[in-house]
C-alpha positions as CSV (number, residue, x, y, z in Angstrom):
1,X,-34.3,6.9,-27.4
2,X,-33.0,3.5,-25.7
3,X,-29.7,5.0,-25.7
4,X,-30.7,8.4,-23.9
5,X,-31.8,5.9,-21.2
6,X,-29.1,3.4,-20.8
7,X,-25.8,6.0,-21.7
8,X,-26.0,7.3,-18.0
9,X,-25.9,4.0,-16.5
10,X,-22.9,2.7,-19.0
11,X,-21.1,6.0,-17.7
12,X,-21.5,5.1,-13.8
13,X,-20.5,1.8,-14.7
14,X,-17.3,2.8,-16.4
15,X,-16.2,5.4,-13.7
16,X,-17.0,3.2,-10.6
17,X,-14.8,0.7,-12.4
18,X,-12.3,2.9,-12.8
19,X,-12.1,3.7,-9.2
20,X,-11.5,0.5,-8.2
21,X,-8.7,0.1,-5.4
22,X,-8.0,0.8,-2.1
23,X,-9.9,4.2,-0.4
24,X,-6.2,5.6,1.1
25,X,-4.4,8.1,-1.3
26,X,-1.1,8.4,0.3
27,X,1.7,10.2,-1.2
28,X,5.1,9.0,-1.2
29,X,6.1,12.4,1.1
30,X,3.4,11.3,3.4
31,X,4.6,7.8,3.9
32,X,8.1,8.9,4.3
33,X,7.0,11.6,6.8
34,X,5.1,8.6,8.8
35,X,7.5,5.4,9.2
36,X,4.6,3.8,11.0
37,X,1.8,3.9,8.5
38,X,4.6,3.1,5.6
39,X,5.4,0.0,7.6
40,X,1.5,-0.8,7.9
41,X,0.9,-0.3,4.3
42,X,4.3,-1.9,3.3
43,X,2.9,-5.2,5.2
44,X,-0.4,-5.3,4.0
45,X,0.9,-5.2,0.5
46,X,3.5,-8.3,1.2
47,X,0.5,-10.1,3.0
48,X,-2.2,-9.6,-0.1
49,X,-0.6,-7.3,-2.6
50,X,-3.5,-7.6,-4.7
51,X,-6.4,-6.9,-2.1
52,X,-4.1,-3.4,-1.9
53,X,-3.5,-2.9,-5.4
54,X,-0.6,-1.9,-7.4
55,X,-0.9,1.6,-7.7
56,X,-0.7,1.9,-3.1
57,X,1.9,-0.9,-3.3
58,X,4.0,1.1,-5.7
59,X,3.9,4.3,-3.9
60,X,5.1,2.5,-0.1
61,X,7.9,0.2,-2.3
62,X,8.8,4.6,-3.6
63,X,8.2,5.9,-0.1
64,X,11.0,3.0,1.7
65,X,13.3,3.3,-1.2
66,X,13.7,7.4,-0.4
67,X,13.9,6.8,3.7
68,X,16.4,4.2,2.8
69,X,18.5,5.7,0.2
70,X,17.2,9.4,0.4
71,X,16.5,11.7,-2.7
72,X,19.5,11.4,-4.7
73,X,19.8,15.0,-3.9
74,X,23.4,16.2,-2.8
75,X,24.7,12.9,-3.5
76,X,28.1,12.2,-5.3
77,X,27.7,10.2,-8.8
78,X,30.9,7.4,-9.0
């Protein structure tokens, strides 16, 4: 019976934890596409890279390595 009354609030708990983060979603094509906000994202990460979290951080470092060394596609292999 306890359990019927405390599983929902456990189950909140575990998916607003799980959310955790920053609210932005960028894509790496949408960063590319926008130098600007990939500059602005690229900077808050190097000024608190853990206030913006891995997972944005990772996508801008994705997002500057393809404006800066493209998509691989077309190019010559040594």
């Amino acid at each position: 019976m306890l359990a019927r009354k405390v599983l929902p609030f456990i189950l909140a708990a575990a998916v607003s934890a799980c959310g955790g983060g920053s609210a932005t979603h960028d894509t790496v094509d949408a960063l590319v596409a926008d130098p600007a906000k990939l500059k602005d994202v690229m900077q808050r990460c190097h000024d608190d890279h853990a206030a913006v979290g891995d997972a944005e951080c990772n996508v801008a470092s994705e997002a500057f390595r393809r404006r800066f060394a493209g998509t691989g596609a077309g190019q010559s292999k040594p």
